[in-house]
C-alpha positions as protocol buffer text, in pm:
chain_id: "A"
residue {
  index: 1
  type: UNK
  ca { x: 12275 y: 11209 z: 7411 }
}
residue {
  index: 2
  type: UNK
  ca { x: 12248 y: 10927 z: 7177 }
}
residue {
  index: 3
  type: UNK
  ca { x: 12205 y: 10673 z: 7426 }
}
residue {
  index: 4
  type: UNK
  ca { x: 11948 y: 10847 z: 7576 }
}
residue {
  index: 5
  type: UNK
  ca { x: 11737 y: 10907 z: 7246 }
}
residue {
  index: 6
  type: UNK
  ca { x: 11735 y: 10522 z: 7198 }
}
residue {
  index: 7
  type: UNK
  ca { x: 11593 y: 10442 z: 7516 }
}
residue {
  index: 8
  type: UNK
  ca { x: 11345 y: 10684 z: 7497 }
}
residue {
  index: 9
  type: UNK
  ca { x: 11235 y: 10679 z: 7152 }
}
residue {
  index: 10
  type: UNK
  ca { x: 11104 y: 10310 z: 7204 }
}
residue {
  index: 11
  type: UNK
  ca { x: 10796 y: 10549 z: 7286 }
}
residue {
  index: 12
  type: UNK
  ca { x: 10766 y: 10782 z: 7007 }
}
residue {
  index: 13
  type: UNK
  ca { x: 11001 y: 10960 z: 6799 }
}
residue {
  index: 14
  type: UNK
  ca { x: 11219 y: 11261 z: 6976 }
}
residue {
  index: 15
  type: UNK
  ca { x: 11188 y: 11564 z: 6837 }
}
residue {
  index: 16
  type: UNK
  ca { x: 11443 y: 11755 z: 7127 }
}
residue {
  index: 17
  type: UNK
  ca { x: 11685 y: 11716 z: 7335 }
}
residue {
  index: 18
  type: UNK
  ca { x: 11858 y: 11907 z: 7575 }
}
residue {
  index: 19
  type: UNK
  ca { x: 12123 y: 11704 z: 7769 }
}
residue {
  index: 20
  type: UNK
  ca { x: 12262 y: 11999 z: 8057 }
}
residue {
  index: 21
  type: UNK
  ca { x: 12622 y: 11986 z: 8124 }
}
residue {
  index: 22
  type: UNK
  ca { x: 12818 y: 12176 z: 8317 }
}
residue {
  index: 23
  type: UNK
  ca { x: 13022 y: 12510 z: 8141 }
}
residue {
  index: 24
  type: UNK
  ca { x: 13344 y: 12450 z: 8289 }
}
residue {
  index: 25
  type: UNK
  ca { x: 13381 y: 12060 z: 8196 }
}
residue {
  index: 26
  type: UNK
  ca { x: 13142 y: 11944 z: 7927 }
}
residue {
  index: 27
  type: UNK
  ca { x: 13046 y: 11690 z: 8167 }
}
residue {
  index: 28
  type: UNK
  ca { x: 12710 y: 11599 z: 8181 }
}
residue {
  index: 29
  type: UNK
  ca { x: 12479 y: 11700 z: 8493 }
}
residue {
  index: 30
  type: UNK
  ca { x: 12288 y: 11394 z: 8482 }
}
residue {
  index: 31
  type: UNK
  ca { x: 11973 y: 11546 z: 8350 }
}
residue {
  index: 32
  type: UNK
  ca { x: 11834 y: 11627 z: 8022 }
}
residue {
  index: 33
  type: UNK
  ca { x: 11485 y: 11760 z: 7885 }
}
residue {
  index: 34
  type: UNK
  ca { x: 11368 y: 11605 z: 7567 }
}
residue {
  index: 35
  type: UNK
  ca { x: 11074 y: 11632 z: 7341 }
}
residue {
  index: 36
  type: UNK
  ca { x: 10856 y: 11382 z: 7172 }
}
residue {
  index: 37
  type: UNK
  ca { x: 10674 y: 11426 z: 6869 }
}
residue {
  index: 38
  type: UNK
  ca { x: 10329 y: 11406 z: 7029 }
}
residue {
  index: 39
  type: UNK
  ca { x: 10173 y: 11407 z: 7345 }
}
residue {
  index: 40
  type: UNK
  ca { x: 10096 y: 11034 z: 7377 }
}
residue {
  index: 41
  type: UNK
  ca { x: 10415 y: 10929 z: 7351 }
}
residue {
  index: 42
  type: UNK
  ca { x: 10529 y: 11176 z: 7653 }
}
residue {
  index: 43
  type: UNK
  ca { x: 10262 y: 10998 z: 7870 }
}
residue {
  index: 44
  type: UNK
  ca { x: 10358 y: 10635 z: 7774 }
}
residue {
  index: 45
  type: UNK
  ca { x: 10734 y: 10764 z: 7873 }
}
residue {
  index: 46
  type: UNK
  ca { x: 10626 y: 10917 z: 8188 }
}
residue {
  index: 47
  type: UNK
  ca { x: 10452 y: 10589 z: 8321 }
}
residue {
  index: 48
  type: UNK
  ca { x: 10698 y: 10358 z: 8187 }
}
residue {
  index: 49
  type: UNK
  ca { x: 11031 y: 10526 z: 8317 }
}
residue {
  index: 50
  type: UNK
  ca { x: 10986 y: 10697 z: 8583 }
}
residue {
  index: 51
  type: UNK
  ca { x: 11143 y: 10515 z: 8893 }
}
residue {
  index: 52
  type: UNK
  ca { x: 11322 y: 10231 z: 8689 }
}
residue {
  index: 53
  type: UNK
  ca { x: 11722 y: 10174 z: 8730 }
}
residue {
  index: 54
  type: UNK
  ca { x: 11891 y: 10241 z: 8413 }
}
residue {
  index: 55
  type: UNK
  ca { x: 12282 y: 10121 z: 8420 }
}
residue {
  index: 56
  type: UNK
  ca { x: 12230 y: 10102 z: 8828 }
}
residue {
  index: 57
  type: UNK
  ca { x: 12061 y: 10448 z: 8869 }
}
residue {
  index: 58
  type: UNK
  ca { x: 11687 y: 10503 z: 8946 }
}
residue {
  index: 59
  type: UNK
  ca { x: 11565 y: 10758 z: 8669 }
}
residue {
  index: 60
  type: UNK
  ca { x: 11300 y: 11007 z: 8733 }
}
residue {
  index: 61
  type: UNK
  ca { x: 11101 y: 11100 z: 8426 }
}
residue {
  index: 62
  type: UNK
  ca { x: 10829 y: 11356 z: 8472 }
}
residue {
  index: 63
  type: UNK
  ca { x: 10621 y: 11625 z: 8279 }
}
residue {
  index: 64
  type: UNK
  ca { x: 10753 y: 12017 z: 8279 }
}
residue {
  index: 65
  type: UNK
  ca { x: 10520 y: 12279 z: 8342 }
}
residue {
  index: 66
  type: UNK
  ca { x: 10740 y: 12546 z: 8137 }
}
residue {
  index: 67
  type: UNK
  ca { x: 11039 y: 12498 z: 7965 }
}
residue {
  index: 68
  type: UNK
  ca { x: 11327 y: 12754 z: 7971 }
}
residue {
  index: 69
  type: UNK
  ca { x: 11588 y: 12712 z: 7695 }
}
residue {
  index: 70
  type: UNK
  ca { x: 11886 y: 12773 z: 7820 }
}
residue {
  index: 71
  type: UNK
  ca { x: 12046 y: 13125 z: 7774 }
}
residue {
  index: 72
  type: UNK
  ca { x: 12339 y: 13020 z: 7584 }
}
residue {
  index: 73
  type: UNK
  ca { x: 12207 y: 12978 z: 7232 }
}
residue {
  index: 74
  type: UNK
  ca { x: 12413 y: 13127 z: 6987 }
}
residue {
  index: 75
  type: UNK
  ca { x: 12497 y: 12784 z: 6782 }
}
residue {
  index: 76
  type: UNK
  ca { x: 12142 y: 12632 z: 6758 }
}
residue {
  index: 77
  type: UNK
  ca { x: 12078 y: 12449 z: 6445 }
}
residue {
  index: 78
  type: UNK
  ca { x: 11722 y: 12566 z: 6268 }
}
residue {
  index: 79
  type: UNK
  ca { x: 11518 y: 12278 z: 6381 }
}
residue {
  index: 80
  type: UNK
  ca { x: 11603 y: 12376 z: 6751 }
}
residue {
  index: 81
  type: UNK
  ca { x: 11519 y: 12704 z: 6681 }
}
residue {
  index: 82
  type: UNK
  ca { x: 11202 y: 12645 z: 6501 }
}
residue {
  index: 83
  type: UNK
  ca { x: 11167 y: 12465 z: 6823 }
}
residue {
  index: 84
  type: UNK
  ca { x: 11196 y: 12718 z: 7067 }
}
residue {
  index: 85
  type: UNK
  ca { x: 10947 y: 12953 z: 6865 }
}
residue {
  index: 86
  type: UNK
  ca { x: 10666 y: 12788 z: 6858 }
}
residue {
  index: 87
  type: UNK
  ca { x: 10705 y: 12499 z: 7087 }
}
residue {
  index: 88
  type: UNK
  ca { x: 10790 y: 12161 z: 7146 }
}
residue {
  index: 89
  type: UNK
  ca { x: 10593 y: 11851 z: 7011 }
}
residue {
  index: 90
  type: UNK
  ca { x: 10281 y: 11883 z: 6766 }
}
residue {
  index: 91
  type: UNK
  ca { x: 9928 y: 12006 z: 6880 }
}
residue {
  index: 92
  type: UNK
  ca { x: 9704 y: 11735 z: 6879 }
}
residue {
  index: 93
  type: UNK
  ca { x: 9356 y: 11732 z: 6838 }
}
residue {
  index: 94
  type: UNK
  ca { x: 9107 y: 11783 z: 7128 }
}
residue {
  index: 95
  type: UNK
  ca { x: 9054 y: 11541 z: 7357 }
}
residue {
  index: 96
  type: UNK
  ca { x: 8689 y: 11385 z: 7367 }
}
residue {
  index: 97
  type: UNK
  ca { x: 8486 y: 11321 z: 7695 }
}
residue {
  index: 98
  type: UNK
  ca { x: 8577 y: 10952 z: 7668 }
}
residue {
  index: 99
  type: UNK
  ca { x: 8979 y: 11078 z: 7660 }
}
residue {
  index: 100
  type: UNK
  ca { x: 9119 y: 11032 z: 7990 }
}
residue {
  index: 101
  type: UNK
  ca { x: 9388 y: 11274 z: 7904 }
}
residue {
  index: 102
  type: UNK
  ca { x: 9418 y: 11623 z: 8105 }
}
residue {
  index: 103
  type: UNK
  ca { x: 9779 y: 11718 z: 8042 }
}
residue {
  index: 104
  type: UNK
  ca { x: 9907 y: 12014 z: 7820 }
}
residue {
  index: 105
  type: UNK
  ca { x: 9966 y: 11902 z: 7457 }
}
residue {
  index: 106
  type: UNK
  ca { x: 10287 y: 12091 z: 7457 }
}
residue {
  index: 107
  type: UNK
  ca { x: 10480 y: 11944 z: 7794 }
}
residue {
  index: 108
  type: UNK
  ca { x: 10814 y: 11835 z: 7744 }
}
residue {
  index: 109
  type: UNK
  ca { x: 10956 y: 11509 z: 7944 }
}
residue {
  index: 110
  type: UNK
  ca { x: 11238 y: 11564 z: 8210 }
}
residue {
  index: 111
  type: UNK
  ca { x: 11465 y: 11291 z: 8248 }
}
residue {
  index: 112
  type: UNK
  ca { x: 11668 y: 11296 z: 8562 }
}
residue {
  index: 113
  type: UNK
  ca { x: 11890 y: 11104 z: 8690 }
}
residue {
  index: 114
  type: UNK
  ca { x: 12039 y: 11012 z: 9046 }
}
């Protein structure tokens, strides 16, 4: 988890992070979902990860459409929570004609890899 919030903050601060492993072995699945304080800062992440080989393995790094926690949360710390209630990442202000920007203020980044 930590090594994956240093990469990725070199693009904005991380609010989020959900790194999915698997029940039975705490091992990792090899993806995570994360989210950055603002909207920007997904983008930049989006077009400056996705397809490039971290520690030998391509990454794919993409927008999510709509996030589902996962079901077991009975040990989430208040910021998570907080989180989960009203969304990930800060509403930003509305984008101007001259804004090339189209996306959902409130998209999470999925990181995947292999």
């Amino acid at each position: 988890e930590g090594d994956v919030i240093c990469v990725f903050s070199q693009y904005g601060e991380v609010v989020n992070i959900n790194l999915v492993r698997d029940k039975k072995t705490g091992k990792s699945k090899g993806f995570c979902f994360l989210c950055y304080e603002d909207q920007r800062s997904t983008i930049l992440a989006v077009d400056n990860f996705n397809g490039i080989k971290i520690k030998g393995r391509t990454i794919r790094v993409d927008h999510v459409a709509s996030y589902r926690p996962p079901k077991d949360t009975d040990d989430l710390d208040d910021v998570t929570k907080a989180l989960r209630e009203k969304g990930c990442g800060v509403k930003t202000p509305p984008h101007t004609s001259s804004d090339s920007l189209s996306e959902d203020d409130n998209v999470p980044v999925k990181k995947q890899k292999g």
